[in-house]
N, C-alpha and C positions, 0 to 999 in steps of 0.2 A: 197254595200248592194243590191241595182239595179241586179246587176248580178249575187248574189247567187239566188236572186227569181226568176229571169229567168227560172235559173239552174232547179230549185226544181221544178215550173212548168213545165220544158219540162220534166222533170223523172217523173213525177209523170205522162204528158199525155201519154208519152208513155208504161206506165204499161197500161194505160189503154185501151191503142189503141188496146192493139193484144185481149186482149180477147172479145167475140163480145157474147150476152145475148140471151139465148136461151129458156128459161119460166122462170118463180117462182110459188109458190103456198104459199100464207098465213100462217101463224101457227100459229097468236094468234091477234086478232084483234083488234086495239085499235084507239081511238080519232084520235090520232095525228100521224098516223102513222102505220099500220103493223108490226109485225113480220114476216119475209120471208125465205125459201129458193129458192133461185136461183141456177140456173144454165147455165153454162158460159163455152162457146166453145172455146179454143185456138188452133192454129195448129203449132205447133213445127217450130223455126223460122229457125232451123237447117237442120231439116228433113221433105221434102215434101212428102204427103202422107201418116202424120200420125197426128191426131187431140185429145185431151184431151177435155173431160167433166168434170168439177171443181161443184161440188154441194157443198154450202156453207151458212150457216146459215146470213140473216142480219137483224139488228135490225133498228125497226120502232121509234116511239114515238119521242120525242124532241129532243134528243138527236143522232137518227138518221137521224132524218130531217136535221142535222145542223151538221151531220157530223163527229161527235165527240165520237160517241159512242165505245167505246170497244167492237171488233167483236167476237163472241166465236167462240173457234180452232177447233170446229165440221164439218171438213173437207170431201170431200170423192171424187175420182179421176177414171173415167175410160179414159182408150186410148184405139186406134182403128186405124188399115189404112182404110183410108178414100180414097184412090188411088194408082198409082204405087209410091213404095219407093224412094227418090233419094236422096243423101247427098249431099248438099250446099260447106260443107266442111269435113273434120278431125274432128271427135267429141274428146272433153276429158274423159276422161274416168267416170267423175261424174260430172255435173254443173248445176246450177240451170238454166230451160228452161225457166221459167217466173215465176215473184214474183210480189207481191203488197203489200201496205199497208194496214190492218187492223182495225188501231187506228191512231189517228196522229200523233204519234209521236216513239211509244212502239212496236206495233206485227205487225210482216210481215209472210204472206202466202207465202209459197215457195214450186215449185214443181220442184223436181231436179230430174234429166234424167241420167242414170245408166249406162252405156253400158255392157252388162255381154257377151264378148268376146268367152269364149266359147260353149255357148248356142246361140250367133247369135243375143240375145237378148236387146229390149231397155228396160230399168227399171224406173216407172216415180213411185218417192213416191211426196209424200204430207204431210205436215205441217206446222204449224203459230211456228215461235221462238218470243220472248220477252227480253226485253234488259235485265229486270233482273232475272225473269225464265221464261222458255217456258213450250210446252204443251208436252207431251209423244204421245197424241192424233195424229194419222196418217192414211194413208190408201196407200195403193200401187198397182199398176196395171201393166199390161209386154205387150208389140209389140213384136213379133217373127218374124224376118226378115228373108225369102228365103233364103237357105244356099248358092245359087247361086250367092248371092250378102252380102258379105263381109261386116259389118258396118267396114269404115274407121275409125282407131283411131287414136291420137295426140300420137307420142311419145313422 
């Protein structure tokens, strides 16, 4: 039991290590807590030189004080090179770049990285899925990499 919780603690910090908190702004004010949107920087742990803004709704009050609250899938995602491009590795052709939990246990936010081979292009969409349904709710953004430099793909 000792070492599943490990486990789940170290998954769980390192979802939360890569993305690093860039503002919020309030949306509804309360006692115990705010309603927020944030927004949350990641830079593609695959690809150097291109960075994701995650803007996402979190909820305040008791229930987000403690953690527990059901996050809404009101998602939205720009990416950007942020420097020169370089590939770490062989991308696959579609995989989720980074995800986190939402809820404790039910919704996960997921932003999966596209590769569109021949446009040159990276594709980062965004969505929250749910164990037993998810949201339609999405948003999607594109990196256009210099045709001089190839994205590497995984055969």
């Amino acid at each position: 039991m000792k070492a599943v919780l490990l486990m789940l603690a170290s998954v769980l910090w390192m979802s939360a290590s890569f993305a690093e908190d860039v503002g919020s702004v309030n949306t509804e004010w309360k006692l115990t807590g705010s309603h927020k949107l944030v927004v949350e920087a990641f830079d593609d742990p695959k690809v150097d030189g291109v960075a994701c803004y995650v803007a996402k709704p979190e909820r305040g009050g008791i229930a987000g004080a403690f953690g527990v609250a059901e996050e809404l899938s009101d998602v939205s995602i720009a990416c950007r090179q942020v420097g020169p491009i370089t590939f770490r590795e062989p991308l696959p052709r579609q995989e989720d770049a980074f995800s986190e939990r939402r809820s404790i246990i039910f919704k996960v936010l997921h932003v999966v990285r596209i590769v569109d081979v021949s446009r040159n292009t990276l594709v980062y969409l965004t969505y929250t899925d749910k164990v037993i349904s998810g949201s339609p709710q999405n948003s999607v953004t594109a990196v256009t990499v210099d045709r001089s430099l190839p994205i590497p793909v995984k055969k």
